[in-house]
C-alpha positions as CSV (number, residue, x, y, z in Angstrom):
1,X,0.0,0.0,0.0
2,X,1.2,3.3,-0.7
3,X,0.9,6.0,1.7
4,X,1.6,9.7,0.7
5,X,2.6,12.1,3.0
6,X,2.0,15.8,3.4
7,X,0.7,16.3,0.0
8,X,-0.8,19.5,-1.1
9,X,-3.4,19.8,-3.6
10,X,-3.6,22.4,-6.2
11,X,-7.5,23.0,-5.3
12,X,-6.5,23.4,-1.7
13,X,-3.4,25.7,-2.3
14,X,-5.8,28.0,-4.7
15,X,-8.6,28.2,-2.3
16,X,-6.4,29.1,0.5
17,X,-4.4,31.6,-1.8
18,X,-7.9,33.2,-2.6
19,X,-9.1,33.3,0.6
20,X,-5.9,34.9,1.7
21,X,-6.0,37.3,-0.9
22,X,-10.0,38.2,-0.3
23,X,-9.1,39.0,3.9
24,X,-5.7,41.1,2.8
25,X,-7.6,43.4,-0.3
26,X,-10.5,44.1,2.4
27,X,-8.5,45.3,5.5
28,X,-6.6,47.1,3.3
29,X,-9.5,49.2,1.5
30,X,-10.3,49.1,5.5
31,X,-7.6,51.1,6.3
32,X,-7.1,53.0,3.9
33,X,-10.8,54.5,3.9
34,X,-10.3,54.8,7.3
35,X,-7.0,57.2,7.3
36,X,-8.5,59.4,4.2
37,X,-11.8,59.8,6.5
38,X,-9.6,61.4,9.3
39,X,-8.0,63.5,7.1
40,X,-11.4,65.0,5.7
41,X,-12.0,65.2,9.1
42,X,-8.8,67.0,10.1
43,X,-9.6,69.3,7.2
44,X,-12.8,69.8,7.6
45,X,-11.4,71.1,11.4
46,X,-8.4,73.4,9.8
47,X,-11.5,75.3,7.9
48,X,-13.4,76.1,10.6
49,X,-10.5,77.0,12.7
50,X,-9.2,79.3,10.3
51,X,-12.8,81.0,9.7
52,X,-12.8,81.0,13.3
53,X,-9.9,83.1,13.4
54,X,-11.1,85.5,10.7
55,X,-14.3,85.9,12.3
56,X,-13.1,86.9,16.0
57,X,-10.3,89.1,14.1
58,X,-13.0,91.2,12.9
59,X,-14.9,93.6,14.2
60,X,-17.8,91.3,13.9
61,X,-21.1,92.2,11.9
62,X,-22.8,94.7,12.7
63,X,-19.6,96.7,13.8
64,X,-21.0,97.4,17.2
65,X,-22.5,94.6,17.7
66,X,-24.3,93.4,21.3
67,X,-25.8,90.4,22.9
68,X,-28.7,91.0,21.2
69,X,-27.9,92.5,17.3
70,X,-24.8,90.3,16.8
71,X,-24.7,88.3,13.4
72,X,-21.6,87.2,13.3
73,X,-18.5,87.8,16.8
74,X,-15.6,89.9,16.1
75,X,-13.5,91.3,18.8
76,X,-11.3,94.1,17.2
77,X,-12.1,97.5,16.1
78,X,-11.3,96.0,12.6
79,X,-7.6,97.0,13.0
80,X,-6.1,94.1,15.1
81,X,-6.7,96.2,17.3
82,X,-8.1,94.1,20.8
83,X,-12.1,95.5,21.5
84,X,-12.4,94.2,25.6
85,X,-15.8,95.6,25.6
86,X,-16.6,93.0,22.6
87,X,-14.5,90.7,24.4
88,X,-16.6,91.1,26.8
89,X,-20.0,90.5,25.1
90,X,-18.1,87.4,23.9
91,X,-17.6,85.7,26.7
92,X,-21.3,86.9,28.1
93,X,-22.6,84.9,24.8
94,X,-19.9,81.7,25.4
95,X,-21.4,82.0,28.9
96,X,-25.4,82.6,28.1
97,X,-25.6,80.0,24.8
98,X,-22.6,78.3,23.9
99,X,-24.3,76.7,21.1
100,X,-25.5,79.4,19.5
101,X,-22.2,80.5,20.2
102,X,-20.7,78.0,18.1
103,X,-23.3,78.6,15.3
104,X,-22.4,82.7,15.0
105,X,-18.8,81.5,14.7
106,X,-20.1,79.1,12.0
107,X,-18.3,76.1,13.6
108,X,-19.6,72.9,14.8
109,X,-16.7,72.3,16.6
110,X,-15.7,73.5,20.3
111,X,-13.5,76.0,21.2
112,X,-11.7,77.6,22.9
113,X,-9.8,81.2,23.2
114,X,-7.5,82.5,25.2
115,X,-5.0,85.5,25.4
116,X,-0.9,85.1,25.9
117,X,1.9,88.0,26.5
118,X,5.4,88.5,25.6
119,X,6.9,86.4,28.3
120,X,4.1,83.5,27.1
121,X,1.6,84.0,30.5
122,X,-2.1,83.2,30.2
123,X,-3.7,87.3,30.5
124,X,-7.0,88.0,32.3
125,X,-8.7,90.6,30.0
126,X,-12.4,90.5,31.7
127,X,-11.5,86.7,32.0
128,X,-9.3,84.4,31.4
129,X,-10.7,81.5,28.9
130,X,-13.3,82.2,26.4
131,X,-15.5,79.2,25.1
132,X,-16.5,75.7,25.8
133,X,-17.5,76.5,29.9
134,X,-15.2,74.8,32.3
135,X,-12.1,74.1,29.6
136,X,-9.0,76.0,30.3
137,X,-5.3,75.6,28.9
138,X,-4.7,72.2,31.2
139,X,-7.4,70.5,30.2
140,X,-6.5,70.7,26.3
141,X,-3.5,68.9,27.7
142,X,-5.4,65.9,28.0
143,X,-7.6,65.8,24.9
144,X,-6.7,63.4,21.9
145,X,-3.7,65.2,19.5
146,X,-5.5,64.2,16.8
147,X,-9.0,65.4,17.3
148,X,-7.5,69.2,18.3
149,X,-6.5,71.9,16.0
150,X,-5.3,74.9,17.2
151,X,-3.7,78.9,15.7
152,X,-2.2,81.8,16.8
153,X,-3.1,85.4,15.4
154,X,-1.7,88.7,17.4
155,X,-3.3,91.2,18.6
156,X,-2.4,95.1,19.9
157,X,-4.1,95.4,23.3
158,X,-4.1,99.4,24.3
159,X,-4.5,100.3,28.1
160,X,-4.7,104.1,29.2
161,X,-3.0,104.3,32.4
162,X,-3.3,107.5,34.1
163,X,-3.7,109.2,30.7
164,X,-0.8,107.0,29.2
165,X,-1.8,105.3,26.2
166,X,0.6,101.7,26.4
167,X,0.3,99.7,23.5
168,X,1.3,95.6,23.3
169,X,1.2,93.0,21.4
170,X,-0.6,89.9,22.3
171,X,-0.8,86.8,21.4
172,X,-4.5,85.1,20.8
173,X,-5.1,81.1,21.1
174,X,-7.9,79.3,19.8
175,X,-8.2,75.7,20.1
176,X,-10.8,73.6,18.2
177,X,-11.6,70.0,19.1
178,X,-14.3,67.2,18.2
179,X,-15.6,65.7,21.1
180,X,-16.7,62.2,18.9
């Protein structure tokens, strides 16, 4: 009697092959749809944080805009030059709606502002941080890298002090951030 040992048949190596082949083409399309998702994503984040940006380095429409009239937040006099009263009326909205907040901003995203000096310390102007209630600096610390965006613009802040006129430049931070 003859015995054969370990022998492969074709039909068994081309099934396996195929099968092989099927698993490898699908986690590959996988992850590939996966990584150009979070770059649409990423993109889609870059956008809003630049209009962001543009938006709160206006003087916001109408130009003196309130709580009440506002259609769309600026917080300069339309000169880089820092408004606190606007700033102000900013944080009253961030405070009142944040939604709606995030809607006259024309973002989906949450946020969050805050002002730097020249030797890179957090500034009080009427408050510290300005967005997303309860978020500061630290606790962007511990958010996922890849679901945060953030930009700097500067800023002139004037003060009158004792009928001095100082002026500075500042440095503004906003932070976007998907909570998903």
């Amino acid at each position: 009697m003859d015995k054969k040992k370990a022998q492969i048949w074709y039909t068994d190596f081309i099934l396996g092959l195929t099968i092989f082949l099927i698993v490898f083409l699908i986690s590959l399309k996988y992850v590939s749809d996966n990584s150009y998702t979070k770059k649409d994503e990423l993109k889609d984040m870059v956008l809003s944080l630049n209009s962001v940006s543009e938006s709160l380095m206006s003087q916001g429409i109408p130009g003196s805009w309130n709580e009440n009239n506002v259609i769309s937040i600026g917080i300069t006099n339309g000169n880089y030059i820092l408004n606190v009263t606007k700033l102000s009326l900013f944080y009253n909205l961030t405070m009142l709606d944040y939604e709606h907040t995030k809607s006259l901003l024309q973002t989906k995203y949450d946020f969050l502002v805050f002002f730097k000096n020249q030797v890179n310390r957090t500034i009080n102007l009427t408050q510290k941080f300005f967005g997303d209630p309860g978020e500061t600096d630290d606790t962007l610390k511990t958010m996922d890298p890849d679901k945060l965006v953030s930009l700097k613009r500067y800023l002139v802040l004037k003060k009158n002090i004792n009928g001095n006129i100082t002026s500075n430049i500042i440095e503004m931070n906003i932070y976007l951030w998907d909570r998903e």
